[in-house]
C-alpha positions as a printed NumPy array, in Angstrom:
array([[191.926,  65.983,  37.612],
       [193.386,  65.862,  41.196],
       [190.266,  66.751,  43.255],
       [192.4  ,  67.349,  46.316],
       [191.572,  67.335,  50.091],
       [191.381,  71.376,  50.168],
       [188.913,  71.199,  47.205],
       [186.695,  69.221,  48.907],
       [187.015,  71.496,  52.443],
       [186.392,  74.163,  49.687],
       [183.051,  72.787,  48.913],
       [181.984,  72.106,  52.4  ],
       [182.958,  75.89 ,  53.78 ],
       [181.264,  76.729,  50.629],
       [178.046,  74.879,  51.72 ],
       [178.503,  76.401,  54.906],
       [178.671,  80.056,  54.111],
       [175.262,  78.811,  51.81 ],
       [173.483,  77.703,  55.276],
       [175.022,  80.363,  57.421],
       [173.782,  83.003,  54.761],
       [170.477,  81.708,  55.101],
       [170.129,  81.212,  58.754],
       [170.661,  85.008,  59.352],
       [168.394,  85.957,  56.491],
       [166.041,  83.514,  58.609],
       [166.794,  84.949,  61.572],
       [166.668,  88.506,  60.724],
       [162.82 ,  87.865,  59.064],
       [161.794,  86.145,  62.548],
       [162.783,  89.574,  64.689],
       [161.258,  91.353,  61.979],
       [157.967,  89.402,  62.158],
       [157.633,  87.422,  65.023],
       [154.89 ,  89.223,  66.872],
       [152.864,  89.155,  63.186],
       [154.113,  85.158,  62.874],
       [153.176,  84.495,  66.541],
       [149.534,  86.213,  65.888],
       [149.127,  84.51 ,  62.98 ],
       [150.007,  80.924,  64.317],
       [147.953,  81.405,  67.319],
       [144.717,  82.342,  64.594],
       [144.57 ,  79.455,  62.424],
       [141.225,  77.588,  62.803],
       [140.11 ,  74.443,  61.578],
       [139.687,  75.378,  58.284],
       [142.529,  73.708,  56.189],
       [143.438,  76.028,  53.601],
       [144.067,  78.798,  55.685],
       [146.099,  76.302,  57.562],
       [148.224,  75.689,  54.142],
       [148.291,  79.497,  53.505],
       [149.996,  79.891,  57.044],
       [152.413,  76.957,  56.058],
       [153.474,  78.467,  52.617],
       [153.507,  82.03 ,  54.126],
       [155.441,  81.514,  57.192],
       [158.08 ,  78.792,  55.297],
       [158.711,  81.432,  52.255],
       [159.122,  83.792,  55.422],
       [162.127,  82.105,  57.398],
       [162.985,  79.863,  54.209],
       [162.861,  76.597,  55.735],
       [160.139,  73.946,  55.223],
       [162.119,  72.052,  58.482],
       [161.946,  74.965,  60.668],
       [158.28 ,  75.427,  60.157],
       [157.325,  71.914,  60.413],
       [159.132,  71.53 ,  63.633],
       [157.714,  75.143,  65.424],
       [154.351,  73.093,  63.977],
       [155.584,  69.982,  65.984],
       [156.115,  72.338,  69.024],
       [152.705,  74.203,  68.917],
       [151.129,  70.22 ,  68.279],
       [152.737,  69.484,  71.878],
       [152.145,  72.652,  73.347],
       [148.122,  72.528,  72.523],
       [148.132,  75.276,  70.28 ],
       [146.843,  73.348,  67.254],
       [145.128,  70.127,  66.549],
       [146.455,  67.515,  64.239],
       [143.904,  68.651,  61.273],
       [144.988,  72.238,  62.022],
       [148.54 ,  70.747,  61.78 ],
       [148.747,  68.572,  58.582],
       [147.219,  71.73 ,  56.845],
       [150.21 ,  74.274,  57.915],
       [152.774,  71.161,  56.781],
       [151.175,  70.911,  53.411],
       [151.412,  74.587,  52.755],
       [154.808,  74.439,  54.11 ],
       [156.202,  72.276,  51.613],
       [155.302,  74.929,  48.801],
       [156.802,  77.745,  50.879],
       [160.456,  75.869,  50.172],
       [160.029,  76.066,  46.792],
       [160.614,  79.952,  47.162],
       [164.348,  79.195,  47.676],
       [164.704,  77.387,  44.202],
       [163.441,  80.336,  42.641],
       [165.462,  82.922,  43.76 ],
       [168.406,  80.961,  43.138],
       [167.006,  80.255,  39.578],
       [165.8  ,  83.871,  38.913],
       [168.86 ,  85.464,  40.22 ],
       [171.553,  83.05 ,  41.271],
       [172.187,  81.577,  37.374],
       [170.94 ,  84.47 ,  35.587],
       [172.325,  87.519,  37.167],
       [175.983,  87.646,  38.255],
       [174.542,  88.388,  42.286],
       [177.972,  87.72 ,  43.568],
       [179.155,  91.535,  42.079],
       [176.646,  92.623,  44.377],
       [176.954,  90.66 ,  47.681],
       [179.768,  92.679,  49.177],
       [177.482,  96.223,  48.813],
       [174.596,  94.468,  49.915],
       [176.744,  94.065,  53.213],
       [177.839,  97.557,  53.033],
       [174.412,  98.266,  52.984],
       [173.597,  95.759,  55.654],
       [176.424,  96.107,  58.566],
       [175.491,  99.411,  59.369],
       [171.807,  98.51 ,  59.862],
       [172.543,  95.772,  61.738],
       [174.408,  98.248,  64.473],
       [171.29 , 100.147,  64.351],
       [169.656, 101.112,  67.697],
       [166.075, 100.216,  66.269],
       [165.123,  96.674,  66.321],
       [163.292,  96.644,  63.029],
       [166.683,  98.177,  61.297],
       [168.513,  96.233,  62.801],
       [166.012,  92.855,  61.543],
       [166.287,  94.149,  58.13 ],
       [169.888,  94.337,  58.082],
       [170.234,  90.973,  59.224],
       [167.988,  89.98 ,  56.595],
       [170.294,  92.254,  54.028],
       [173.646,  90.431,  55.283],
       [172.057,  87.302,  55.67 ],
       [171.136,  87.416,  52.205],
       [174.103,  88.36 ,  50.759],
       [176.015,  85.991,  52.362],
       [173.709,  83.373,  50.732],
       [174.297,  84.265,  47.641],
       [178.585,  84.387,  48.01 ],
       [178.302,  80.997,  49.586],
       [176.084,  79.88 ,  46.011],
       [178.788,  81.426,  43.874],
       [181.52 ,  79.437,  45.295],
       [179.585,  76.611,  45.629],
       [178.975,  76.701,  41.716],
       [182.876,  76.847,  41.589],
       [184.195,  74.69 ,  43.967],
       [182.042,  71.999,  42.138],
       [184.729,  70.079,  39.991],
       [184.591,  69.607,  36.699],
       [183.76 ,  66.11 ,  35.414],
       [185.106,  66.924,  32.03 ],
       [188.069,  66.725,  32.826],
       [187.883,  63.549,  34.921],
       [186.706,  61.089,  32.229],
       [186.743,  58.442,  34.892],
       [184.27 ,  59.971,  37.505],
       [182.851,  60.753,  34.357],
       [182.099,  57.367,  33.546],
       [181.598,  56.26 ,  36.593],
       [178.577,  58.929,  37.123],
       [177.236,  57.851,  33.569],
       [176.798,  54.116,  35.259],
       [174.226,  55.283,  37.716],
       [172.928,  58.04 ,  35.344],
       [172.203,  55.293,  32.641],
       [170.351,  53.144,  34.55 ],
       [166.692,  53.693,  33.407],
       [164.301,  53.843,  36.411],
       [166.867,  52.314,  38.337],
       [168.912,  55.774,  38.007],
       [166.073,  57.85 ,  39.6  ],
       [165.424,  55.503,  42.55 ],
       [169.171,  55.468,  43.143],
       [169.268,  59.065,  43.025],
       [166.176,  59.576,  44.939],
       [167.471,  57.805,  47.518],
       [171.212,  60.014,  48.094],
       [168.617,  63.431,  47.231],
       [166.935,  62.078,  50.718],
       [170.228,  60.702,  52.787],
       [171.992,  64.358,  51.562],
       [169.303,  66.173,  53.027],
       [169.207,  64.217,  56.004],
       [173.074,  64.855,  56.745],
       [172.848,  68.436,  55.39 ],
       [169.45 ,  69.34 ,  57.736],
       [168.161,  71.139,  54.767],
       [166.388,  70.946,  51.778],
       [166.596,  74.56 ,  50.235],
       [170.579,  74.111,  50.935],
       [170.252,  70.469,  48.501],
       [167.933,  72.536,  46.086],
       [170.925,  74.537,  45.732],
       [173.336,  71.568,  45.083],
       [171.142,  69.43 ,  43.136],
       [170.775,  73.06 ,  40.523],
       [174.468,  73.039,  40.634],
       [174.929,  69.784,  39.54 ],
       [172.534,  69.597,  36.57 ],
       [174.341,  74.142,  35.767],
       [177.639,  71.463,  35.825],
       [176.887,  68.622,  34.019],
       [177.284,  66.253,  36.381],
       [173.909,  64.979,  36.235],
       [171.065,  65.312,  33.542],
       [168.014,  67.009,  34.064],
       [165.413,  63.921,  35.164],
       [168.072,  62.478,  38.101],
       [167.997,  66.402,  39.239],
       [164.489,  65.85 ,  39.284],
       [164.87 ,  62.604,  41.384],
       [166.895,  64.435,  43.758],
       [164.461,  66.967,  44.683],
       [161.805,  64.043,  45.243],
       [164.307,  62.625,  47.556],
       [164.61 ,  65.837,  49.247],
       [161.291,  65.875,  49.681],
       [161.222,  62.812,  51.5  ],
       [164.423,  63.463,  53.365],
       [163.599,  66.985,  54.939],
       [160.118,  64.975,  56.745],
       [163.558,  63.655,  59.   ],
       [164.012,  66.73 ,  61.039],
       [160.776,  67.095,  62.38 ],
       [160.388,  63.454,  62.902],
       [163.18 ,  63.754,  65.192],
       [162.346,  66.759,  67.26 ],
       [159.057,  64.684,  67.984],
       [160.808,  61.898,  69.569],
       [160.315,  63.11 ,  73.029],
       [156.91 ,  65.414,  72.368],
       [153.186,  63.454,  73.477],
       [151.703,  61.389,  71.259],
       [149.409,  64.058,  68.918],
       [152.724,  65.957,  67.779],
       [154.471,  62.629,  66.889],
       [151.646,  62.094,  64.688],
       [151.705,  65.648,  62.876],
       [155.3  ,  65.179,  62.2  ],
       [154.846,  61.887,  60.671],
       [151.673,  63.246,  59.178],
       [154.326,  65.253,  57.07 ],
       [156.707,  61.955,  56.193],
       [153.491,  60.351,  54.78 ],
       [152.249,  62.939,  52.624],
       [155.305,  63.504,  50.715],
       [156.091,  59.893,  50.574],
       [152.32 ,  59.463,  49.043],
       [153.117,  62.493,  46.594],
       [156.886,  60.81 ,  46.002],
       [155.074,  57.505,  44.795],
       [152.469,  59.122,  42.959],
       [155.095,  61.158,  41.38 ],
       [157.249,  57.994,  40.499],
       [154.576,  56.7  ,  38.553],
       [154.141,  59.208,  36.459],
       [157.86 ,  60.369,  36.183],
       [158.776,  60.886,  33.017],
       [155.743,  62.081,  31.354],
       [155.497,  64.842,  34.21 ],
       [159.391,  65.634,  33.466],
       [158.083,  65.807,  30.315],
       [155.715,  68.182,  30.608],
       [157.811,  70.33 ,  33.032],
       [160.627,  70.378,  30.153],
       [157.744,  71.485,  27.898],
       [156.417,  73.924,  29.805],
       [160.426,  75.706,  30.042],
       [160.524,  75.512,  26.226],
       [156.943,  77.01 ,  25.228],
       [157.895,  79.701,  27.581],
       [161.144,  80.532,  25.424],
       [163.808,  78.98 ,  27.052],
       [165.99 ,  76.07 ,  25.761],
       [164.73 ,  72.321,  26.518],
       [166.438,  71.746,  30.006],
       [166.869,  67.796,  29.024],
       [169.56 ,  68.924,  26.486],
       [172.389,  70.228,  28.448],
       [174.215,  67.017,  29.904],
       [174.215,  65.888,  26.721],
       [175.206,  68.852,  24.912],
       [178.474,  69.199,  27.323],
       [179.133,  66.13 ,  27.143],
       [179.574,  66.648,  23.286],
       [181.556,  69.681,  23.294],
       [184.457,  66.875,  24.315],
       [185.246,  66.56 ,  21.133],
       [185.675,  69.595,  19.749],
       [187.235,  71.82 ,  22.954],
       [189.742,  70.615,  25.839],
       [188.397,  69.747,  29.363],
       [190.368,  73.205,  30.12 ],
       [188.211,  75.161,  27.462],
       [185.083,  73.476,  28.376],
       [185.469,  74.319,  32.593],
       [186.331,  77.876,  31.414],
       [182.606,  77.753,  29.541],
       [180.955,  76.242,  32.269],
       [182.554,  78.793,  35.032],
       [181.398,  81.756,  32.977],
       [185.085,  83.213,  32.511],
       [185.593,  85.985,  29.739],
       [186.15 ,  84.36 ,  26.456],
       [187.679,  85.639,  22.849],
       [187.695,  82.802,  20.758],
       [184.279,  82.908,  18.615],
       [183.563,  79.081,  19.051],
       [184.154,  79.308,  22.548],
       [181.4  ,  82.379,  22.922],
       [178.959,  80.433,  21.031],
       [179.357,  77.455,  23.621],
       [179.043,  79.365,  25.855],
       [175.831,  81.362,  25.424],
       [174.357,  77.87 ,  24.548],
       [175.131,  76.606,  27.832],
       [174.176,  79.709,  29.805],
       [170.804,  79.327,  27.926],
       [170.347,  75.686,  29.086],
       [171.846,  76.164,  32.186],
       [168.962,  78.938,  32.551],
       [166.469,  76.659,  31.467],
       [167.664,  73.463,  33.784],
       [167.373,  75.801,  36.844],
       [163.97 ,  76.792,  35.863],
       [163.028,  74.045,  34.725],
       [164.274,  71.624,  37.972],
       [162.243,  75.535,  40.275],
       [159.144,  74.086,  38.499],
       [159.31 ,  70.537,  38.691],
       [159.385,  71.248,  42.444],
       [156.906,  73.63 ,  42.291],
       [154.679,  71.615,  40.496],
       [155.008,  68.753,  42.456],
       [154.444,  70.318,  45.876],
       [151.337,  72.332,  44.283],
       [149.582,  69.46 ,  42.959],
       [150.426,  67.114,  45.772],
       [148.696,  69.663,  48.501],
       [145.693,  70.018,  45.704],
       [145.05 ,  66.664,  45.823],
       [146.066,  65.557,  49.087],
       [144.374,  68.201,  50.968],
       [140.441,  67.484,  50.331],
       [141.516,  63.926,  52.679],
       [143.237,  65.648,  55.992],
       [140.263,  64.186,  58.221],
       [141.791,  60.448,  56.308],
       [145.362,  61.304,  56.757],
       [144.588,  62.326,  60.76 ],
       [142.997,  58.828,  61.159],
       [145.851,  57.183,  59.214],
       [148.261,  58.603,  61.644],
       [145.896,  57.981,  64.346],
       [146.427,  54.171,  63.619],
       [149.954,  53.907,  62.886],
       [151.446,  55.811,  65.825],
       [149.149,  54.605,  69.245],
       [148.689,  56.706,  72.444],
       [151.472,  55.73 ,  74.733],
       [150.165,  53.258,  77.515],
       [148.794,  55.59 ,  80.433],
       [149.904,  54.756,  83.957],
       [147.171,  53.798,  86.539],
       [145.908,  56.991,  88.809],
       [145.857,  60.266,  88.559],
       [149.837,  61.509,  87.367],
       [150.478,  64.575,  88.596],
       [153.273,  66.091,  85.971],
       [156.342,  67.906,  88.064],
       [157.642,  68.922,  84.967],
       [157.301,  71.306,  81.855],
       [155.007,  69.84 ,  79.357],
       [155.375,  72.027,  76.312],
       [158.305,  73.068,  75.794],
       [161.957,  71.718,  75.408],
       [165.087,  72.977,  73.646],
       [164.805,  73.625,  69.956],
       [166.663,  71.364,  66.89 ],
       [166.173,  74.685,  64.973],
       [165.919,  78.313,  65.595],
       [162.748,  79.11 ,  66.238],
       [163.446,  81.501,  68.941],
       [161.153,  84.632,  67.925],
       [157.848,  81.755,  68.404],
       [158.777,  79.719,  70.935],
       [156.91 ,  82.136,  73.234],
       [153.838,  80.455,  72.279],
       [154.729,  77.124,  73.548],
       [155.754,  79.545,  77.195],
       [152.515,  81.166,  76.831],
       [151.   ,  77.842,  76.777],
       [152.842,  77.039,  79.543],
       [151.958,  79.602,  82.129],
       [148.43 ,  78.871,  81.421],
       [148.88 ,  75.359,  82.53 ],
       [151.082,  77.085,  85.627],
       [147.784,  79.198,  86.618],
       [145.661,  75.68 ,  86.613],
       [147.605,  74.316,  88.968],
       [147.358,  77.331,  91.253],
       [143.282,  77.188,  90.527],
       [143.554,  73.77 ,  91.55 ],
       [145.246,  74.63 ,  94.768],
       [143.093,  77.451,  95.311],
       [140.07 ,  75.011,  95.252],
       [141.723,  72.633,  97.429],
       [141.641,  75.683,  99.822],
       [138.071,  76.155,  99.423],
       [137.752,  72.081, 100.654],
       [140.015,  73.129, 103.931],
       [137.829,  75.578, 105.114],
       [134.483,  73.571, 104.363],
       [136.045,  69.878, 105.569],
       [134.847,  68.717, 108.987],
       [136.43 ,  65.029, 108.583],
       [140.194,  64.906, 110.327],
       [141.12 ,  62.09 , 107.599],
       [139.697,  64.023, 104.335],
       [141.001,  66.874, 105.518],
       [144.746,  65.655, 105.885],
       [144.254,  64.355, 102.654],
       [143.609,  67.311, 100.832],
       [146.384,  68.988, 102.919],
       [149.046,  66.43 , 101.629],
       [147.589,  66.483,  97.647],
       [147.675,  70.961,  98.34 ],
       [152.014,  70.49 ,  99.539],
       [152.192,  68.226,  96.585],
       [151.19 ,  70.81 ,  94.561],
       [153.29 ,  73.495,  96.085],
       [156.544,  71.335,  95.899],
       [155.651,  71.102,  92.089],
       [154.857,  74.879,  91.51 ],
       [158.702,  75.294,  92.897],
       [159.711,  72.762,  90.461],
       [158.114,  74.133,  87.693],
       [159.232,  78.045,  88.515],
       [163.067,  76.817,  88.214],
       [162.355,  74.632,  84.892],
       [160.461,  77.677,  83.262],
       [163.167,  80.068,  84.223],
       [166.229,  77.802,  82.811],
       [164.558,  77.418,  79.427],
       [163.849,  81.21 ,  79.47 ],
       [167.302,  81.771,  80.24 ],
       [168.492,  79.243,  77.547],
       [166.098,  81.151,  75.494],
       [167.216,  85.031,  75.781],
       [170.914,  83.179,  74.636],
       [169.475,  83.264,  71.149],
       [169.322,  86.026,  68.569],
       [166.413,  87.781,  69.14 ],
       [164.485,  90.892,  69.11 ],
       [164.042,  93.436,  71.665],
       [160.474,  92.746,  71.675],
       [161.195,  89.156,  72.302],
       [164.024,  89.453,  75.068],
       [161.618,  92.092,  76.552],
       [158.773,  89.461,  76.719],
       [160.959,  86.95 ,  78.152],
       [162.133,  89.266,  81.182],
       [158.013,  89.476,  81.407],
       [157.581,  85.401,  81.271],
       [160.413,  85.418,  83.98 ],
       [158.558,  87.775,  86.348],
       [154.926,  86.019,  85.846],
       [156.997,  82.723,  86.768],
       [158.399,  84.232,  90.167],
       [154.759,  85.7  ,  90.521],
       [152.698,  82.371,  89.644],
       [154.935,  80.459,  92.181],
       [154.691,  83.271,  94.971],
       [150.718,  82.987,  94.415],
       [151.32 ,  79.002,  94.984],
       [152.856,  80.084,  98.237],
       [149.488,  82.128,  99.32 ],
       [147.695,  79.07 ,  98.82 ],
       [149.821,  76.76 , 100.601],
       [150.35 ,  79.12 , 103.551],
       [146.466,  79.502, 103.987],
       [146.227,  75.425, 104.026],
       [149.336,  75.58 , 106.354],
       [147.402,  77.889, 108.699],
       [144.41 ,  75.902, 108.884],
       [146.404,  72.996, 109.584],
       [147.926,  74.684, 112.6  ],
       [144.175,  75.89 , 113.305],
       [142.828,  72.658, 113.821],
       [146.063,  70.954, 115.421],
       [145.195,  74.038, 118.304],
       [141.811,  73.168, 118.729],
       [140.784,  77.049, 117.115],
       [137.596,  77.537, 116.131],
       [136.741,  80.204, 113.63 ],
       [132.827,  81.498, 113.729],
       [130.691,  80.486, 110.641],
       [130.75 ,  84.283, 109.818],
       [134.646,  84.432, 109.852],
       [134.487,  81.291, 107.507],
       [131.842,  83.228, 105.425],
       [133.991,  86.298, 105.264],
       [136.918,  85.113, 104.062],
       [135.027,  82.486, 101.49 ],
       [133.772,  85.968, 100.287],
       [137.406,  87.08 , 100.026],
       [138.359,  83.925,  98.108],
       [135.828,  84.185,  95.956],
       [137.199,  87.626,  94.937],
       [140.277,  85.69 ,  94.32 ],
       [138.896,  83.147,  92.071],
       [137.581,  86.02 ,  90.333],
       [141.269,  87.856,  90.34 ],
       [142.764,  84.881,  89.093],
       [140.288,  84.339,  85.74 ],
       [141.113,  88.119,  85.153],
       [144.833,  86.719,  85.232],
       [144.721,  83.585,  82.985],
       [142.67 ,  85.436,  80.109],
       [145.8  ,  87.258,  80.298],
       [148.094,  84.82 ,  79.756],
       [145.871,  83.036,  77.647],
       [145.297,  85.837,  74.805],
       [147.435,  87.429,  72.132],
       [148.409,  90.13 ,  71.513],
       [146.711,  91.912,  74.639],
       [145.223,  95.121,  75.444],
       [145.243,  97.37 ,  78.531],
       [141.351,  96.113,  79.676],
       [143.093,  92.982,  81.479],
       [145.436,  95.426,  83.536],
       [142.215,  97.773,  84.274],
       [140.062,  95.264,  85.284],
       [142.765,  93.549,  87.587],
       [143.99 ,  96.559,  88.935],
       [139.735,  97.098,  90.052],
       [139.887,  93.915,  91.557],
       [143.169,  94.327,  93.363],
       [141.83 ,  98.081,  95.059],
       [138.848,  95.55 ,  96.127],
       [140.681,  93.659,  97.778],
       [142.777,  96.075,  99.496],
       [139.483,  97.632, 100.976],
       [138.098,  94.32 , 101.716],
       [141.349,  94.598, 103.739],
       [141.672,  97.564, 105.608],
       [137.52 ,  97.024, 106.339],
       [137.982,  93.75 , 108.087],
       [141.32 ,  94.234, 109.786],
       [139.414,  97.578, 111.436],
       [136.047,  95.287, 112.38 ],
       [138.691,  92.837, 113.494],
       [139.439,  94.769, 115.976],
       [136.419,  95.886, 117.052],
       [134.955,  92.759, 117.413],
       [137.832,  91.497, 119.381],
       [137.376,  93.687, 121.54 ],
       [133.887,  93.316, 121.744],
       [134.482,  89.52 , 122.746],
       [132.786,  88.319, 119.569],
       [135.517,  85.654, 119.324],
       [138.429,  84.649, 120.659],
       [141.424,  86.572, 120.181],
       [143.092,  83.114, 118.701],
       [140.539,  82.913, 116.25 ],
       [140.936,  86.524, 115.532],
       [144.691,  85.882, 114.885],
       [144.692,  83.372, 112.141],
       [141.214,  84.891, 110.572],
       [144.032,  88.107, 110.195],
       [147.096,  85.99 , 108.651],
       [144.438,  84.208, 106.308],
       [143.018,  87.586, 105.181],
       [146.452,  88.91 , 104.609],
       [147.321,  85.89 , 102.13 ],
       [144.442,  86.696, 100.085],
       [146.031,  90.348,  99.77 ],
       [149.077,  88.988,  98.767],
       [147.626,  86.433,  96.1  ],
       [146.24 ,  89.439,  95.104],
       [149.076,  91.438,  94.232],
       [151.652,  88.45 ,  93.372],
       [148.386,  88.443,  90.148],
       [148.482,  91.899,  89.515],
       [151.739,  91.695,  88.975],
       [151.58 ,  88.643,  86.4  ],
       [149.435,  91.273,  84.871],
       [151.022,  94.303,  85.328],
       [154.277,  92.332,  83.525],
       [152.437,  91.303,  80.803],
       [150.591,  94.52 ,  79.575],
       [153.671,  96.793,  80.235],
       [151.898,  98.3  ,  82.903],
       [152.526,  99.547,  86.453],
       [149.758,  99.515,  89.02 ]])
């Protein structure tokens, strides 16, 4: 056989149109279901099998155990869940993946799909131009779908056939023959394939190909979905590289629990390959351990031509040739099944028994992977904490980490608004200019922060997304602008006292009281704000109660400015005074409104 250079491109577009197919089918179910995925992240509580329901909900969702283990990764960083909560939603994850195998079992070897992949798209493309997001999800999902399925067909036939290369033949037969040699050899290229492919549903796919072929018998298949296992704990490893210290321990967290279940596994091998085969055959299918051997016997008796016509599924006539074939349909049936439940099985038991010791696994990975070394004082971050760019598309969630975010934003303007409060109570020159300097610190890094925010937003909306989602990124860009602009306020009031003192202007202790009054309102403004950041999904109450707050202000306004003048007037103080008591008053108005507008943004309301 002359397996030639297009052949081989062949196989790899073939692969390709597999994972392209199933990152729109992905994609499509995240618009569909982000806000439900997003609510449903942001709910999970300490208990752990809710956490593996999540995992094996959200994974058979977007149909990739890397994908979920890395948004996991993200939320680690980002605060939204602990490393218990974590290692719970990885476990479950890992039987989510398994839904792939079965789909391509069910459908992919038993039913001839392919006939229907091209009206699936005719059924899909016009959905996809629809003007309504959730139409338009589904026919991404439709199309996506489709498209995996064409890619799977000419996978299975781009795959060449060993029977009629007697030498790669052999030369597979080496390995194959090898005892327990064979499966740790072939566990090992199941977890370097899935490493280079960056998925293990996509290997799933090969590895069933391979064993519908005859390339490799049914317990090295079974190898090469341990290995998979093992390989696919890679991706999230590596999007953890530059997260803090608690998210590089839930993604390796997910390395150690399927190497544990690999080894336990390993032990056991054959009489759990056993009992898998056993469990195909009592439920009425062939015995999937029969089918290397059984093409590899038909050699004798048909050509390698005859025998890839078999194997392809091509329309027969001869009567011997018929009765091949249905007997390798059957254990090509069974195989797939059969190699569906092995990984089911495995992934399924391992979380059964693995799960009753997350509290041991946290400390393991406690142990192994140390804090990073913390520099002396107090560090001061100038950039983004939680969020960075994406190894996978995870586009529709990585709000959360933004959410998180902004409420991290907001603490840095309650810390300046407290340093505020110290300005206007201080009475030492040299404490005072110290709090000054530490307030411009912050202010520099609220500007810093705005712009870094805002780029990954904008990197962000490039994505694939739903109109809900672009719409709440437009919001997240707004609050930014707002957040920083409320900075400003703060800084501007420090700024003023500065100038105050430099002057020699001294405000009465009711003018302090008065506006202390006014920034207490603020305080209470900005709580109303970071609760509504802070929850998910939200309800018009936050919008009500800031929009209250705001009208209170703006009379607190109007009030004093009038008495202002009165009392100036009146000689109650100086007219100096008067003036900066005026421009302070006026910041706290603007804080204000830069919050009711974080608000406003956020509730898809207008004040």
């Amino acid at each position: 056989m002359n397996y030639s250079l297009l052949d081989f491109l062949s196989l790899l577009g073939s692969l390709g149109l597999f994972l392209y197919g199933m990152k729109i089918m992905s994609e499509g179910l995240q618009k569909a279901a982000g806000d439900r995925l997003r609510s449903l992240l942001s709910a999970i509580t300490s208990n752990r099998f809710l956490g593996a329901l999540t995992g094996l909900f959200i994974t058979a969702m977007i149909q990739s155990s890397s994908a979920t283990t890395v948004m996991v990764v993200s939320f680690v960083n980002a605060g939204l869940l602990n490393l218990t909560q974590a290692i719970g939603v990885i476990m479950g994850a890992n039987i989510g993946t398994t839904a792939t195998a079965w789909i391509i079992s069910l459908l992919g070897f038993k039913v001839e799909i392919s006939a229907f992949t091209i009206p699936m798209m005719a059924i899909g493309i016009p959905l996809i131009f629809s003007k309504k997001s959730n139409l338009n999800a589904i026919g991404e999902f439709i199309f996506g779908f489709a498209l995996l399925f064409l890619g799977l067909e000419f996978l299975k036939n781009s795959m060449p056939d060993l029977q009629s290369s007697p030498e790669a033949l052999a030369f597979l037969s080496k390995y194959t023959g090898m005892g327990y040699g064979s499966i740790l050899i072939f566990l090992l290229i199941g977890s370097v394939l899935t490493l280079i492919v960056q998925s293990s549903s996509a290997m799933v796919a090969i590895t069933l190909v391979m064993c519908a072929q005859g390339w490799i018998p049914f317990h090295i298949g079974a190898a090469m979905i341990l290995g998979e296992n093992i390989g696919t704990t890679i991706t999230a490893n590596l999007a953890a590289l530059s997260a803090n210290t608690t998210a590089k321990r839930a993604a390796f967290s997910h390395l150690l629990f399927n190497v544990l279940g690999v080894i336990w596994v390993l032990i056991l091998f054959y009489p759990v390959t056993n009992l898998v085969a056993s469990m195909v055959v009592s439920g009425g299918g062939a015995d999937p351990r029969e089918l290397y051997d059984y093409i590899g016997s038909l050699g004798s008796q048909f050509s390698s031509d005859q025998i890839s016509l078999m194997t392809n599924g091509e329309t027969l006539t001869d009567p011997a040739m018929i009765a091949a074939q249905s007997q390798i349909v059957s254990y090509t049936s069974a195989v797939s099944i059969g190699l569906s439940l092995f990984h089911t099985c495995f992934n399924v038991t391992n979380m059964l028994l693995m799960i009753w010791f997350v509290p041991l696994y946290a400390k393991i990975c406690e142990q192994v992977i140390r804090p990073a070394k913390k520099h002396k004082g107090n560090k001061e971050y100038s950039h983004l904490q939680f969020v960075s760019a994406p190894l996978l598309s995870t586009g529709e969630l990585s709000l959360l980490q933004v959410q998180r975010e902004m409420g991290i934003y907001l603490g840095r303007i309650r810390t300046m608004l407290s340093m505020v409060r110290e300005l206007y109570l201080e009475e030492d020159q040299g404490r005072f200019t110290q709090i000054f300097t530490r307030l411009e610190k912050y202010e520099n890094i609220c500007d810093r922060v705005e712009i870094e925010i805002v780029d990954f937003l904008t990197r962000l909306s490039t994505n694939d997304l739903s109109k809900e989602t672009h719409h709440d990124i437009q919001a997240y860009m707004r609050c930014a602008t707002e957040i920083e602009s409320m900075g400003d306020s703060c800084f501007n009031i420090g700024r003023a006292l500065r100038r105050q003192r430099s002057n020699s202007v001294e405000m009465t202790p009711e003018l302090v009281a008065t506006l202390l009054e006014l920034h207490t309102l603020c305080e209470q403004i900005l709580d109303n704000t970071v609760a509504t950041v802070e929850t998910y999904p939200r309800d018009e109450s936050f919008f009500y109660k800031a929009q209250n707050l705001e009208n209170e202000m703006n009379n607190r306004r109007d009030a004093l400015e009038k008495q202002n003048i009165a009392d100036v007037n009146t000689l109650k103080y100086p007219y100096e005074a008067s003036v900066y008591y005026v421009d302070d008053i006026d910041e706290y108005e603007h804080f204000a409104d830069y919050a009711i507008n974080v608000v406003e943004a956020l509730t898809n309301k207008k004040h």
